[in-house]
C-alpha positions in Angstrom: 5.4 0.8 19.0 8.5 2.6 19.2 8.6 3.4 15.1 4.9 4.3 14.5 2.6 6.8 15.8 -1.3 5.0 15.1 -4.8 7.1 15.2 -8.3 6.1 14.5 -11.4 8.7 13.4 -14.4 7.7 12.0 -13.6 4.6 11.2 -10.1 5.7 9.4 -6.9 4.4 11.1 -3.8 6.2 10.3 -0.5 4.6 10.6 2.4 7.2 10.3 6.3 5.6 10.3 8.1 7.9 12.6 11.5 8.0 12.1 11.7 11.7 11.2 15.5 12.2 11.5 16.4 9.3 9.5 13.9 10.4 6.7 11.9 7.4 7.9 13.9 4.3 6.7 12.4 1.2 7.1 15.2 -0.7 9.6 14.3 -4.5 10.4 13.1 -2.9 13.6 10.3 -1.0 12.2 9.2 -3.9 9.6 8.1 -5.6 12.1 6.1 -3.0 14.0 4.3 -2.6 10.5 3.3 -6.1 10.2 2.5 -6.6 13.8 0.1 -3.2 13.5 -1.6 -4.3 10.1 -2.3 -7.7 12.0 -4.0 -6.2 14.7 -6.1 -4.5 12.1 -7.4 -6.8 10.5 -10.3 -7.6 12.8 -10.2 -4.4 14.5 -14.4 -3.4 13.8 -13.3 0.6 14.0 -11.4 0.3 10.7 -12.4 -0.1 7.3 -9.7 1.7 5.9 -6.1 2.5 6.4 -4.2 5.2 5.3 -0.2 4.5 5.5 2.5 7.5 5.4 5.5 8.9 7.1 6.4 11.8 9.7 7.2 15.4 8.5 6.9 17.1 5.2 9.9 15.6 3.8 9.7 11.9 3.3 7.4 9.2 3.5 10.2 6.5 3.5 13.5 7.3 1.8 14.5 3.7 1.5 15.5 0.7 3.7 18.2 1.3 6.1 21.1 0.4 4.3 23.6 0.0 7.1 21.8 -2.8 8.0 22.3 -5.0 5.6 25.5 -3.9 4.5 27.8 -6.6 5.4 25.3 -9.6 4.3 26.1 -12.8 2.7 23.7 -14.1 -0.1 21.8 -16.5 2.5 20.9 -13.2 4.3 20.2 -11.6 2.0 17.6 -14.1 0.4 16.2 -14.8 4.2 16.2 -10.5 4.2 14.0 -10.1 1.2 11.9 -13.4 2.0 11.0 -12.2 5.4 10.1 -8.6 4.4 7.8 -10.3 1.5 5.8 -12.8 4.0 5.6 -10.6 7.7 4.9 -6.9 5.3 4.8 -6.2 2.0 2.6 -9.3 0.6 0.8 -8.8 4.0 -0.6 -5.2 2.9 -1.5 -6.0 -0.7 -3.6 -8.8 0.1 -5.0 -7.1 3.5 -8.9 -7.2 3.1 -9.4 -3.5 4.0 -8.0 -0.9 1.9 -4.8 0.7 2.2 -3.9 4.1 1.0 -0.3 5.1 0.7 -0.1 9.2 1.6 2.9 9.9 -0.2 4.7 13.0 1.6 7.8 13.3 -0.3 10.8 10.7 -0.6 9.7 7.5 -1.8 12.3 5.7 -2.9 13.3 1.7 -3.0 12.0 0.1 -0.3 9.5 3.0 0.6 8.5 3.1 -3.1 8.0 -0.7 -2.3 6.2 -0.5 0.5 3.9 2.3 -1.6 3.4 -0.2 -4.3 2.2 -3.0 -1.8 -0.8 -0.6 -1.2 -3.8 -0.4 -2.8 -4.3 3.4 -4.0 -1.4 5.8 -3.8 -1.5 9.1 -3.5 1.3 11.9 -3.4 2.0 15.4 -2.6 3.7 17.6 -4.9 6.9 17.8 -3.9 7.4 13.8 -3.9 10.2 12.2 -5.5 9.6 8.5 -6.4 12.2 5.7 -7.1 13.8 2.4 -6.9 17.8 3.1 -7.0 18.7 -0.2 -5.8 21.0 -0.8 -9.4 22.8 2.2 -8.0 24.0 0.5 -5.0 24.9 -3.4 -7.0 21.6 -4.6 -5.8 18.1 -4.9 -7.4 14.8 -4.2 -5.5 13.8 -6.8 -3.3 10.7 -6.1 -1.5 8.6 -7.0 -4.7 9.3 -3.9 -6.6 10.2 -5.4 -9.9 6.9 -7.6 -10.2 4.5 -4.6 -8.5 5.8 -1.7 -10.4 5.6 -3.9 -13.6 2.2 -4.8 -13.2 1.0 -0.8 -12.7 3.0 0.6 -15.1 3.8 -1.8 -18.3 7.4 -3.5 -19.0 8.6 -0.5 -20.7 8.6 1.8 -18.0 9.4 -0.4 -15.4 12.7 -1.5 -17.4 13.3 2.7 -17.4 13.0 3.6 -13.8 14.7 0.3 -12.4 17.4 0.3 -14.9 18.3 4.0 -15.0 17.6 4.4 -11.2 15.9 7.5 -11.8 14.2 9.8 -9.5 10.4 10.1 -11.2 8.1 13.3 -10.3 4.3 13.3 -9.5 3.6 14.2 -13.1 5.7 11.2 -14.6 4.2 9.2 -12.2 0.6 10.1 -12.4 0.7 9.9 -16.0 2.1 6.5 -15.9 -0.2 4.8 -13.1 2.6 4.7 -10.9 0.3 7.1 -8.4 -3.5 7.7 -8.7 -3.2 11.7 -8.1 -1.5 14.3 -6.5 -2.2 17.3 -4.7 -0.7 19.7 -2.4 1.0 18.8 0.7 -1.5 20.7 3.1 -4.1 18.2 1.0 -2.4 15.5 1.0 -4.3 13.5 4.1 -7.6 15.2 3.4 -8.0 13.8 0.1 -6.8 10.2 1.2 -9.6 11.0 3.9 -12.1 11.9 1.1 -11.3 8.6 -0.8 -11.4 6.5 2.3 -14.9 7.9 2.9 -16.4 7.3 -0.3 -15.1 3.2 0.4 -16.5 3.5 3.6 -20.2 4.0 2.0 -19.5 0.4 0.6 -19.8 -3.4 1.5 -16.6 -4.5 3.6 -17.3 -7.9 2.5 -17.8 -7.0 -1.1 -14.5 -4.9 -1.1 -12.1 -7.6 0.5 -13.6 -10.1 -2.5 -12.5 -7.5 -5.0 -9.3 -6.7 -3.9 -8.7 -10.5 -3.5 -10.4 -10.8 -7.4 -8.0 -7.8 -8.3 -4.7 -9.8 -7.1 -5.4 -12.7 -8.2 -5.3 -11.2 -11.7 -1.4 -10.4 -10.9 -0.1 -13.4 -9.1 -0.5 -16.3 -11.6 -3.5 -17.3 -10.4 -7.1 -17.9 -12.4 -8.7 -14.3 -12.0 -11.7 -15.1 -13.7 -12.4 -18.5 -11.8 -11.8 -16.9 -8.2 -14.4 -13.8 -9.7 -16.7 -16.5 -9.8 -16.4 -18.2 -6.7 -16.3 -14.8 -4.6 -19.4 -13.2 -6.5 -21.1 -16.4 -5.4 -20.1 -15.9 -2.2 -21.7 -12.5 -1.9 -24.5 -13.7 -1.8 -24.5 -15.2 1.5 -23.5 -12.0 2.9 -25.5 -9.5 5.6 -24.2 -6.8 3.1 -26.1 -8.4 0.1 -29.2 -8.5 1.5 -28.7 -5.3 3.0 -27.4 -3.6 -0.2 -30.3 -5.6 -2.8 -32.9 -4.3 0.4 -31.6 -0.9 0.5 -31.4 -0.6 -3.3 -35.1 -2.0 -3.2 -36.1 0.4 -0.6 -34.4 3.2 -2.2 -32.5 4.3 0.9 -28.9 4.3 1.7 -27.4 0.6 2.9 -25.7 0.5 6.4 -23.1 -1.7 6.4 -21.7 -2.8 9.7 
């Protein structure tokens, strides 16, 4: 991996995008290391959790690289967007082990993107959030219109796409754009904290809700998948496990 820089500790893997001098921008070159890592991942028995975010204290990703895509034609540009849906961004939101997005400053359009494709977000206090795409005769196309839509209502969404605005932690806490902030120096312990208290949990029974979860926000009968997944549960190791342990009154071990 020439882009990424990938740890592992108690069953926590940290991937950090390491393009410090170019604020980390996700190039076409470093898309592809993200979806190549997250599919390793997903059997990989020493994670349960991931925790996403980018080198230095300035910028977890400032956008895509625009220099790029620059000189594109409307075919590549639709292939652009298509390919960066399918290989990463779709890729992480349905993943069936949590993803936390460390925000460490500069998240903005495709980084902002890539933030929203996660399933908690946290940021440090001196993060700047946005998708300026309008800014620049082009619209978000990594999923940010539909993502940030469904966390943060049709009103807001409309503001920050439309006025291209840079939004604070405040803003976005208060809007459910992030789930909390803190301060830089806290930034990865408290994604560690929450990715600890998920460890406690069934894996099996979390990768049914996060499925149960997006299938509420993709067209798709929420209620009816519920169904079917609870009654899969039930033929789990971690439900007899977790009903035993509950029984017992003991702590479950989850494997």
């Amino acid at each position: 991996m020439n882009n990424l820089l990938i740890s592992n500790r108690e069953l926590i893997t940290t991937i950090t995008i390491n393009r410090p001098k170019q604020l980390n921008a996700l190039n076409i070159s470093t898309i592809k290391e993200l979806g190549k890592a997250f599919n390793n991942l997903q059997n990989d028995k020493n994670t349960r959790v991931i925790v996403l975010t980018g080198a230095g204290e300035k910028s977890f990703v400032a956008g895509a690289d625009i220099k790029e895509f620059s000189n594109y034609d409307n075919k590549q540009g639709t292939d652009l967007s298509r390919s960066g849906h399918l290989n990463l961004f779709n890729l992480i939101e349905d993943f069936p082990k949590p993803v936390i997005a460390a925000i460490n400053g500069y998240a903005l359009g495709g980084g902002l993107e890539l933030a929203l494709s996660a399933h908690i977000r946290v940021a440090s206090k001196n993060s700047k959030l946005g998708l300026p795409e309008v800014s620049l005769g082009v619209i978000p196309g990594y999923g940010g219109t539909q993502r940030l839509t469904n966390l943060v209502g049709k009103g807001r969404a409309m503001e920050y796409i439309l006025t291209a605005k840079m939004i604070g932690v405040e803003d976005a806490k208060h809007s459910g754009l992030i789930n909390e902030y803190c301060e830089l120096e806290d930034l990865l312990p408290t994604c560690e904290n929450i990715a600890r208290k998920i460890i406690k949990n069934s894996p099996r029974a979390i990768s049914k809700a996060i499925k149960c979860i997006n299938a509420s926000l993709k067209n798709e009968s929420g209620f009816e998948t519920e169904i079917e997944e609870f009654g899969k549960c039930f033929q789990t190791d971690d439900f007899v496990e977790g009903t035993t342990a509950f029984l017992e009154k003991r702590k479950p071990k989850y494997n």
